[in-house]
TIKOLKOL-252131 format. One line per field, with one value per residue (C-alpha): x, y, z; chain; residue in one letter; residue number from 1. Coordinates in pm, 1 decimal. Each point is the difference from the previous one (the first is absolute). Example, Ala and Ser with C-alpha at 12.3 -4.5 7.8 and 13.67 -1.06 7.14 Angstrom:
2
c1	(1230.0 137.0)
c2	(-450.0 344.0)
c3	(780.0 -66.0)
chain	(A A)
resn	(A S)
resi	(1 2)
This chain:
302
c1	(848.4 -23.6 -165.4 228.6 313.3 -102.9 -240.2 318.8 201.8 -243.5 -54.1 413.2 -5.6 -235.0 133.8 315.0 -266.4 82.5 361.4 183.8 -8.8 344.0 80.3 -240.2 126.1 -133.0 -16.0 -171.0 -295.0 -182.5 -168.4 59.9 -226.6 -28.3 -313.6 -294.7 -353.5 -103.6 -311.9 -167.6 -359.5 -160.6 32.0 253.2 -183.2 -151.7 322.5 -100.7 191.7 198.2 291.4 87.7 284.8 15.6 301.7 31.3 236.8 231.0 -115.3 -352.7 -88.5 -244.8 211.4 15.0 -81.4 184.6 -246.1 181.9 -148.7 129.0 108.7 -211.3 -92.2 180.6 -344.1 135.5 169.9 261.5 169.7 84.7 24.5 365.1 -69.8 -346.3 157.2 268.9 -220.9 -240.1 294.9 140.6 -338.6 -222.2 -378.8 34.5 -296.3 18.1 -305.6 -43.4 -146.3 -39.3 -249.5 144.6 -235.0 -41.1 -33.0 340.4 99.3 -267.3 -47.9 240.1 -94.2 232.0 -248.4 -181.4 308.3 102.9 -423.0 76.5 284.3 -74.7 -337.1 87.6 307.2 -261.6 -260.7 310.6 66.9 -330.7 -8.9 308.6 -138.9 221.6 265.2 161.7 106.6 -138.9 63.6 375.6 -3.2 285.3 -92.6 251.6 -68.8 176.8 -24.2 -365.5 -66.9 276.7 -187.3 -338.1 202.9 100.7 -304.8 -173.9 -69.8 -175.2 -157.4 -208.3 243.9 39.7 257.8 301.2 303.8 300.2 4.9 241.7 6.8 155.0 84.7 -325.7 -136.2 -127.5 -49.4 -352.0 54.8 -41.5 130.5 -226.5 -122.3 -85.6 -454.6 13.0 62.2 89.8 -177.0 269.7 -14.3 -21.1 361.1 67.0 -281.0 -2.3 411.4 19.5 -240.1 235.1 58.4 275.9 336.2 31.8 284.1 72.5 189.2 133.0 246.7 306.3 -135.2 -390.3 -138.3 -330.2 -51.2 338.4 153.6 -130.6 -356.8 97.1 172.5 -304.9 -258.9 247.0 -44.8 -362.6 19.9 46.6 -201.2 180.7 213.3 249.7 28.9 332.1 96.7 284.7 56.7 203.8 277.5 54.4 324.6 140.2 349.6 -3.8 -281.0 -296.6 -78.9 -197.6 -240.0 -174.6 -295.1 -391.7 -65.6 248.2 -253.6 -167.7 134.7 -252.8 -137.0 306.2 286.9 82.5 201.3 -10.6 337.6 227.8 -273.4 -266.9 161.0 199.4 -222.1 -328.3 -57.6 263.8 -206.3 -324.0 143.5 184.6 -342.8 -172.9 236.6 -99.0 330.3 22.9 248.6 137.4 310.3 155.9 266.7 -36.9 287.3 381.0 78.4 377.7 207.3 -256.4 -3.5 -341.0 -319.2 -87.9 -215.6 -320.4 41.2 -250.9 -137.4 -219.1)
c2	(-985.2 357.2 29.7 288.8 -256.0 -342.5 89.3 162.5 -296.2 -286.4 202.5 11.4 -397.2 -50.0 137.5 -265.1 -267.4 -33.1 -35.8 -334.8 -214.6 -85.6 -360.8 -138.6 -119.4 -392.3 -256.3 -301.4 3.5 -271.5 -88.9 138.2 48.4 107.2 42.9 204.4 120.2 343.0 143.1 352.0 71.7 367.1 335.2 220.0 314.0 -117.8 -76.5 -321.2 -218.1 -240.0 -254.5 -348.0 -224.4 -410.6 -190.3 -358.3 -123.1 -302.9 -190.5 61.8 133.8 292.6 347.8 213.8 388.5 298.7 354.6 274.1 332.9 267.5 376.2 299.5 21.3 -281.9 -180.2 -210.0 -377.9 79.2 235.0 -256.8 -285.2 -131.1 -88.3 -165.0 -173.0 -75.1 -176.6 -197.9 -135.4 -139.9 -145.5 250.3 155.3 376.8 195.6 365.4 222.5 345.4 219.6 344.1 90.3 51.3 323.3 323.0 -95.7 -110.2 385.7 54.0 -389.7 113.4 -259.1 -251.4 -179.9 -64.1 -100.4 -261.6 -131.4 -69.1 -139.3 -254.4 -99.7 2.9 -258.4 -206.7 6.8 -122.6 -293.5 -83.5 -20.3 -212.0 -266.8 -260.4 85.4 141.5 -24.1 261.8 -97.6 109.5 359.7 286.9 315.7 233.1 393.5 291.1 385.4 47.8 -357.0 -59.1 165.4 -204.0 -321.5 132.4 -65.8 -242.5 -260.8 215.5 206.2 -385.8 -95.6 -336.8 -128.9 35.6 -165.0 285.9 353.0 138.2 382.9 163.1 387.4 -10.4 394.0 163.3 350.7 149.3 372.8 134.6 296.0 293.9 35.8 -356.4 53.1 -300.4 -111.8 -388.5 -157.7 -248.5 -373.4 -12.9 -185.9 108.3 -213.1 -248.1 -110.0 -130.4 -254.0 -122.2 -319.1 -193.8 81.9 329.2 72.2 364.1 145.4 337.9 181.5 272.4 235.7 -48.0 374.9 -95.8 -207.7 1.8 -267.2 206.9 -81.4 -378.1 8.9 188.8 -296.3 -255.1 212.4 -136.2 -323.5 -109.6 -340.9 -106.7 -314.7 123.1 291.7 231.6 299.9 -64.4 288.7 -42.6 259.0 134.4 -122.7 216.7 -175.0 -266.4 -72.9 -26.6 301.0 -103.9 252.0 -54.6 225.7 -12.0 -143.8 -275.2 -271.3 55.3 -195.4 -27.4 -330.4 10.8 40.3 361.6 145.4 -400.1 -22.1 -52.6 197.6 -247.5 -329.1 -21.6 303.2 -1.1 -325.0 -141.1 126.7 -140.3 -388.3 17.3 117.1 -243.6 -286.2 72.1 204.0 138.7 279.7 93.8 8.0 141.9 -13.3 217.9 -137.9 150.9 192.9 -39.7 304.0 146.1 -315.4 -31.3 153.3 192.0 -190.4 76.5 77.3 -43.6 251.0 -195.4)
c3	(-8168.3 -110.2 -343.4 -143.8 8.2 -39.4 -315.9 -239.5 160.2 -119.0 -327.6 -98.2 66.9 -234.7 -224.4 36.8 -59.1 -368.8 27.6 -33.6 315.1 140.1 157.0 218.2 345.6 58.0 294.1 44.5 233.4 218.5 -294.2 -324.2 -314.6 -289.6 -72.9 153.3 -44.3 46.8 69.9 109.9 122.5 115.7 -91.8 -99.8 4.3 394.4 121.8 25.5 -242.6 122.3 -202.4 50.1 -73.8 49.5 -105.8 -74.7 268.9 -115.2 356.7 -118.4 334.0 78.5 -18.9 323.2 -62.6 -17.7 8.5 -170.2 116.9 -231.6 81.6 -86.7 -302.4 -141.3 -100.2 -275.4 87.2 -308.0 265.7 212.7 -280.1 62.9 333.7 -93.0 -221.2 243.6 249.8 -223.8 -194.5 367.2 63.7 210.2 -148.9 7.6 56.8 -74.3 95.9 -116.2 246.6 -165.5 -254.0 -361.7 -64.8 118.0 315.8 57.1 44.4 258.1 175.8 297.1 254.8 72.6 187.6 -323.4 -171.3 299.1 2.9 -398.2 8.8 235.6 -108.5 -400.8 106.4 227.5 -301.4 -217.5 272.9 -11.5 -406.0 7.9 268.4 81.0 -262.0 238.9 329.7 172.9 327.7 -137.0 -36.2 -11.1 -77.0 -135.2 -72.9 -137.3 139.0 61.4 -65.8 259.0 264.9 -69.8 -16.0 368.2 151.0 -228.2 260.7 255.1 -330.0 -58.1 -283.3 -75.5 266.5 -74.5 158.4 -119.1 -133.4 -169.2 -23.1 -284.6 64.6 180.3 -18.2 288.3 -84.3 21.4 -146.8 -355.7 -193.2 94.6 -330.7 -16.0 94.2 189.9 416.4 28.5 243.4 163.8 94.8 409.5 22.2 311.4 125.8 -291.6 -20.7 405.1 -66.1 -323.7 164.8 -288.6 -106.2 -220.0 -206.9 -98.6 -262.4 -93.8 -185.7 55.0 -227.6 19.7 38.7 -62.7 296.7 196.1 224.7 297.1 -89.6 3.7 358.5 86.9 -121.9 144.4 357.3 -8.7 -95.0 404.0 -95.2 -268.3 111.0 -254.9 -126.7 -183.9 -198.7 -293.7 -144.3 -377.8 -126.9 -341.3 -141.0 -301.8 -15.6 -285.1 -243.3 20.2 214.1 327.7 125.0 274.9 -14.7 21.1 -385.5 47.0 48.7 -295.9 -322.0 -261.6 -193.5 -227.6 233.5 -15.5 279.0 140.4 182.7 305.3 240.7 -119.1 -16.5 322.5 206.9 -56.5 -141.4 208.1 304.6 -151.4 -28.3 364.9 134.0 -201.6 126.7 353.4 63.9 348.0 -123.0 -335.2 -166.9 -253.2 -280.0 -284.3 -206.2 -91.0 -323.7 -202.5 141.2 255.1 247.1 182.0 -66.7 317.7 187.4 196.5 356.6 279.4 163.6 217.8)
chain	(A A A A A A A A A A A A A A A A A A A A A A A A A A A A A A A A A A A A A A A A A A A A A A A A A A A A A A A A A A A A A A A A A A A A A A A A A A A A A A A A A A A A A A A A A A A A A A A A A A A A A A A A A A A A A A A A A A A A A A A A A A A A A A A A A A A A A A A A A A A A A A A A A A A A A A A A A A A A A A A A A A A A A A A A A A A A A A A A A A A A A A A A A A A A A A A A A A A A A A A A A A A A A A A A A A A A A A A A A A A A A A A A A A A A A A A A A A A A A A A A A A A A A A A A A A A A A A A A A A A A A A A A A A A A A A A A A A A A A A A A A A A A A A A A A A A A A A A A A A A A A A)
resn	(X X X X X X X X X X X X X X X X X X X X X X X X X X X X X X X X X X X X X X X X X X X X X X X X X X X X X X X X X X X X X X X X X X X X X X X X X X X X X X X X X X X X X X X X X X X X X X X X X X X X X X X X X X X X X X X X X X X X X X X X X X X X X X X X X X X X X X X X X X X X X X X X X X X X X X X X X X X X X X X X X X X X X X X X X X X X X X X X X X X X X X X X X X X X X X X X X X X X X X X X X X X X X X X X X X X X X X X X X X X X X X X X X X X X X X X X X X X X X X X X X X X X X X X X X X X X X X X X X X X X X X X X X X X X X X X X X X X X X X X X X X X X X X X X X X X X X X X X X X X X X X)
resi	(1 2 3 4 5 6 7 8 9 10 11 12 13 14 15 16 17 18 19 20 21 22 23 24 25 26 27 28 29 30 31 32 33 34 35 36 37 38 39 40 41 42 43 44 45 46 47 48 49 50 51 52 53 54 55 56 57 58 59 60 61 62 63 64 65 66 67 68 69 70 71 72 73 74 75 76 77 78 79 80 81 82 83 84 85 86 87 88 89 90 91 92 93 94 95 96 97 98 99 100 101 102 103 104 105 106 107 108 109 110 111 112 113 114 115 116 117 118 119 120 121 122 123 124 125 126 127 128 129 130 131 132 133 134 135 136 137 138 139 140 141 142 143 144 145 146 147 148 149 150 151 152 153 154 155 156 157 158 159 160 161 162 163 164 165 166 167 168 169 170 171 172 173 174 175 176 177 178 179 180 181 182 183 184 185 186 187 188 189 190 191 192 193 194 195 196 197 198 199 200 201 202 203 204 205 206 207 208 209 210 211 212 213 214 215 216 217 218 219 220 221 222 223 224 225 226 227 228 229 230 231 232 233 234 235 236 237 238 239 240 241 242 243 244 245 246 247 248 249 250 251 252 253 254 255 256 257 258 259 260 261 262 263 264 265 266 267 268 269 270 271 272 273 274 275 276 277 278 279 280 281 282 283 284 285 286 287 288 289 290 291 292 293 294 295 296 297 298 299 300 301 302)
């Protein structure tokens, strides 16, 4: 993800942060709760601090786990809170690692290599805090632009196994602005994502110009191990409101809702619970609006 666009696009959203959330999408889960302890060890400043989330399910069984590996940049959980909060209340222990440092060296730490060794070693030091409160044996891992790459190739990277990734406008690009004094070193995918051996689930958007839908047809190309493996690809929809837009910040949704909508609900998170179910393919159905008719749904590209 190029720095010149993603950091004004992360810095506008926060700025929605304060406004009033609008109605919350719900569904039951496996196991619903309503209650949950959260916890945090590591460093900030290291890169190495890593969140946890544990629900209370209503069957009193151990929850399985769902990694969220977050874009570039977007070190704090609150951007993705809606859809934390989405998955603990159905029942499932998020962890979310953060993998880049939170001081100066988060202009010049350029190697993604680093960010992919944190990432999965913060989440297995958070497993190992949280012992058999969860089923780790039970493991998704689900990651956004950069993060969506590592989540790529988190088994053969020595992640805790997991059994499903989903990819959410996983980035690919490698270059910088020339003005921008640093050269990213990449992750090897091209050896790392044939030995992916468990169903991957990729999503991208219409509009995305930060990483476009060619760079997820491209990762899908070398995914050759994956049992099952596709490309949806979701399409802004300005008929009717609210406005769909189906570009690179449209996972993120902050802890209080903001910009939490149709995209989230029945794309994203829609993705996440299919994958989570043990769904072989995906489906989707992104509702109807008074007038308009039918949201356009995503088509596969695949």
């Amino acid at each position: 993800m190029m720095l010149r666009r993603v950091l004004p696009l992360l810095a506008a959203a926060a700025l929605l942060a304060g406004a009033a959330a609008p109605e919350a999408f719900a569904s039951p889960g496996p196991s619903p709760s309503g209650t949950v302890t959260k916890g945090s060890t590591g460093s900030a400043a290291k890169g190495t601090r890593v969140w946890w989330w544990v629900p209370q399910r209503e069957d009193g069984k151990r929850p399985p786990v769902v990694v969220v590996v977050h874009g570039f940049s977007a070190l704090d959980p609150a951007l993705y809170g809606a859809t934390i909060a989405h998955l603990w209340r159905e029942g499932y222990a998020v962890i979310y690692p953060q993998f880049q440092r939170a001081d100066a060296g988060f202009i010049t730490e350029s190697d993604q290599n680093v960010f992919l060794r944190r990432a999965v070693e913060t989440t297995n030091h958070a497993l190992d805090i949280l012992g058999d409160s969860v089923d780790r044996s039970d493991l998704v891992v689900y990651g956004h632009s950069l993060g969506g790459l590592i989540a790529s190739v988190w088994n053969p990277a020595g992640g805790s196994r997991a059994r499903a990734a989903v990819l959410a406008n996983p980035s690919t690009a490698t270059e910088v602005p020339a003005n921008v004094p640093v050269e990213i070193t990449p992750i090897p995918v091209e050896t790392l994502a044939p030995q992916v051996d468990i169903p991957v689930f990729i999503l991208t958007g219409n509009d995305d110009r930060i990483a476009p839908p060619s760079q997820s047809t491209d990762l899908w190309a070398l995914l050759t191990g994956a049992p099952v493996r596709e490309v949806w690809m979701a399409r802004t929809d300005y008929r009717g409101l609210p406005p769909v837009r189906a570009d690179h910040v449209a996972p993120l949704n902050f802890a209080n809702g903001i910009a939490y909508g149709v995209l989230d609900k029945r794309y994203y998170q829609g993705a996440l619970d299919q994958a989570i179910s043990g769904a072989t393919t995906l489906t989707f159905y992104l509702g109807s609006r008074p007038l308009t008719g039918p949201i356009r749904p995503p088509v596969r590209l695949r």
